[in-house]
Structures are given as structure tokens and as C-alpha cells.
N, C-alpha and C positions, 0 to 999 in steps of 0.2 A: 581298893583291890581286895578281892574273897580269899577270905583266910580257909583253912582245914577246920576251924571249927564252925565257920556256916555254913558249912556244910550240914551239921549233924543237927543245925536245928531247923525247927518245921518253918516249912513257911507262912503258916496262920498262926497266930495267937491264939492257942485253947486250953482249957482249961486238963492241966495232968490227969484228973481224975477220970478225964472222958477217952484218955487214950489207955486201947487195948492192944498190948505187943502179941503178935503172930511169930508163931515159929517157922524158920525157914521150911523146912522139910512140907510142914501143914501149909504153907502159903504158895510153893512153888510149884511144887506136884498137883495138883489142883487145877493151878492157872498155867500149867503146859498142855496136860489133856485137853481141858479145855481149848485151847490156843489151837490145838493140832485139828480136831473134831470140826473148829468153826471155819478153817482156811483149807479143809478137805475136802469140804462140803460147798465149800467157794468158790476155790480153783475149777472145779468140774465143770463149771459153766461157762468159764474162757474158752474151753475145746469143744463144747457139743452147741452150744449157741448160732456160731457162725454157720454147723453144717445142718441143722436145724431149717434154721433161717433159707439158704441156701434152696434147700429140697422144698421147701413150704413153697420157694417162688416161683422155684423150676413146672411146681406141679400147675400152678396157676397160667402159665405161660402155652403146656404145652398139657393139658388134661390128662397126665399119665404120671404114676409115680414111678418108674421103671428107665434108668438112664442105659439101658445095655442098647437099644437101639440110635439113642442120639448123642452118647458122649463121643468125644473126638479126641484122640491121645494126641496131646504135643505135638508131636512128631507128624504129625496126618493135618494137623491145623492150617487153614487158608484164610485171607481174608476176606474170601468170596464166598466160603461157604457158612453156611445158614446155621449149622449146628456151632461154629465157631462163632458166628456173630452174637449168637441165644448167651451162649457160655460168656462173654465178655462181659454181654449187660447184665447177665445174673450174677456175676463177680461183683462188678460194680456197684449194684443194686444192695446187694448180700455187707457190702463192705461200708456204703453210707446207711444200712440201719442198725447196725452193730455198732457203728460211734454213734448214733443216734440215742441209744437205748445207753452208752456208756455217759453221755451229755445229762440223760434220764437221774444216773446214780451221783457222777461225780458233782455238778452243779449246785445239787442238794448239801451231797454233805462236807461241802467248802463251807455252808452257810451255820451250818449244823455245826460241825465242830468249833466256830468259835464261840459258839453257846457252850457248849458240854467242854472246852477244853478249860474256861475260864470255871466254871461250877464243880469241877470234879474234886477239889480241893477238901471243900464245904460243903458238899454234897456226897462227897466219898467215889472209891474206885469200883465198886459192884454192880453199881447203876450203868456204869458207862459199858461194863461190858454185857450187860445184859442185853442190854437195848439194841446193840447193833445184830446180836445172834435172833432177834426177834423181827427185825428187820429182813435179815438173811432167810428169816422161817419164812415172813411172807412173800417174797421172793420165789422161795423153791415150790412154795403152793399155788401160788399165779401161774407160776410155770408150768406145774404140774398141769393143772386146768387148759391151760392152754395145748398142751402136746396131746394132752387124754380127749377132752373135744373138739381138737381140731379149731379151737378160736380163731378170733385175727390177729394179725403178727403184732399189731399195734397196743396190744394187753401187754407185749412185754413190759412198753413204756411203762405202765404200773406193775406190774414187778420190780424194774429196777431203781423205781423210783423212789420205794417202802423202802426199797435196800438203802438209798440213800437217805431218807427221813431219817433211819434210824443210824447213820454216821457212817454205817459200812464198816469196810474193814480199817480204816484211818480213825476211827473215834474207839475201837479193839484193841488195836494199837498203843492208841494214847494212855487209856488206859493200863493197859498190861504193863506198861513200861515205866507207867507213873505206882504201880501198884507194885513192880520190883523194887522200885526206890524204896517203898514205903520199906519194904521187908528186907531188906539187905542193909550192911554197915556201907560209909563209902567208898572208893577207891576198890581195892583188887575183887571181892569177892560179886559189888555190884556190876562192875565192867565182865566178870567171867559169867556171871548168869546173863546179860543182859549180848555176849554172843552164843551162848547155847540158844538163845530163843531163836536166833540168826539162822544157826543150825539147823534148827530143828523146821523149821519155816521152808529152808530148802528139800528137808527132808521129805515133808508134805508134797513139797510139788513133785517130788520123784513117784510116790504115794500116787497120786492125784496120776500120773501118766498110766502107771502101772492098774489102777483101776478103771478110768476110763477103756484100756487096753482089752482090759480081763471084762466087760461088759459087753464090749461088740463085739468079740469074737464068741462068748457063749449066747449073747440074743440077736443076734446081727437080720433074725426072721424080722426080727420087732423094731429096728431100729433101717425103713427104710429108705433115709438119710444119708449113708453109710455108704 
């Protein structure tokens, strides 16, 4: 049975001389900015992805990027009529490449993190979290390209794919959380940082609405997806 003092020792054998104590303050502040900046810039893509995707197919279906002529409010929907039929299959269509593109990320970095979760140890925590924000870069630049030249929708799959090479946000995580341990004593002070990160993670995504928000209502010319 694990006693309170295996706690406090490491779990590799190394040598004292090679271990460098970090001050809280230096260690956590650091790795919150960071934490908030990478899952801010993450979040954004669960909301403007699917309506994205959406308008890319609507255009192809029906040669117009302009839905004021063919949408059909709820309430006016038949199953006989044509712009109800269009809107069903573009829902449908819109909803199997969105898991498709999320099969793209997660599949990868199932395989991925049990590489990086068993290395991070003996390898260190800087790496792990590097990797996945670079991952996430290449993502938002595939993306980019894609929305800016009008690509095929099928680029996503490599977008989301880099994101998962690079672990995503589950190997950020692992990190971060392995990298609190390293910095914190055990028991109260580890458990109270390690639900501010909780916090703070919910925080983002309030963040994350409120900018997304504050983007389409000042570019809504340029976003006409929307």
C-alpha cells in the first residue's frame, strides 16, 4: 500500500545533481498563460468549423453563396419541399465530415500519446507541451489556406490530422498536469492548483464564445457562412 512519503519521491532514478527545483510562482504562471492561449485558439474551431463546412456545401449544391432566397424557417419546413429536402442533406453531409475530420485528430493522438505519455518522464515536460501547440499551429495554417483559397474541404483531413501528430490537446494536458506535479509539494497545495487549471479551462471557453461572438458581428461582410 502507498505510503505519504512515495509520494515525494520521483518516479525515475536520477541522479540529485541533475535535478533543478523551479519556484512555484516561475513555474505556474508561465504554464497557465500558456494553457489559456493554446485551448483559446482551439476552442474556436469547434464553432466555426461545422458552419464553415456547412456553407462550403450549400455553395456547391446550389451555385450561390446567398441563403436569404433558399433557407426555410422551422416553422414553414415540409417534407415535400425542395429547400427542406437540400437543408436536411446539408446537415447530414455537414455532420458526417465533422466526425470525419475529428476521426482525422483523435485516432492519431490515441497512438501518439502512449508514445509521449510513457517518455515525458525521461524526456522532460517542455517537449510535450510544445509539440502539441505546434501541431495546433499547423492546423490553424492548413485552415487558413483553405478558407483564404477557397480549397477542398478534404485539406481539412490534414489539418486535423498535424493536430493530432502532434497529441493535441490530450498530450497538453498530460503534460501540464505532469508538470504541476513536478512543481507543487503533495496533497493540498497540488489538488488546489491542479482545479484552478479546471477553472481556468472553463474560463476559456466562456473567452472562446465571447470572441467568436465579437468576430461575426464586426466582420459578418466577410464571414459568409454566418
Amino acid at each position: 500500500m502507498a505510503t505519504e512519503d512515495d509520494e515525494t519521491k520521483p518516479l525515475i532514478s536520477v541522479n540529485e545533481t541533475t535535478i533543478r527545483k523551479v519556484s512555484f510562482l516561475r513555474g505556474a504562471v508561465p504554464c497557465g498563460i500558456i494553457m489559456m492561449m493554446y485551448f483559446l485558439s482551439g476552442f474556436i474551431f469547434i464553432s466555426w468549423i461545422p458552419q464553415y463546412v456547412h456553407q462550403r456545401l450549400y455553395e456547391s449544391y446550389t451555385n450561390s453563396s446567398s441563403k436569404s432566397n433558399h433557407y426555410v424557417y422551422s416553422c414553414n419546413r415540409t417534407e415535400t419541399n425542395n429547400n427542406t429536402l437540400l437543408e436536411i442533406k446539408l446537415q447530414k453531409e455537414t455532420s458526417e465530415r465533422v466526425l470525419y475530420y475529428s476521426y482525422a485528430t483523435s485516432l492519431r493522438y490515441l497512438l501518439v500519446n502512449l508514445v509521449m505519455g510513457s517518455y515525458s518522464d525521461s524526456i522532460g515536460r517542455k517537449p510535450f507541451l510544445v509539440i502539441p501547440i505546434i501541431g495546433c499551429l499547423g492546423k490553424g495554417v492548413v485552415s487558413m489556406l483553405v478558407v483564404k483559397l477557397n480549397l477542398d474541404l478534404d485539406y481539412f483531413y490534414l489539418a486535423f490530422g498535424l493536430d493530432g501528430i502532434g497529441g493535441s490537446f490530450t498530450t497538453f494536458l498530460l503534460a501540464m498536469y505532469a508538470y504541476t506535479a513536478d512543481i507543487t509539494p503533495p496533497k493540498n497545495k497540488r489538488t488546489w492548483l491542479l482545479s484552478r487549471w479546471r477553472c481556468c479551462l472553463q474560463r476559456v471557453r466562456s473567452l472562446e464564445n465571447l470572441q467568436l461572438d465579437f468576430l461575426l458581428n464586426q466582420r459578418a461582410s466577410s464571414f459568409p457562412w454566418c
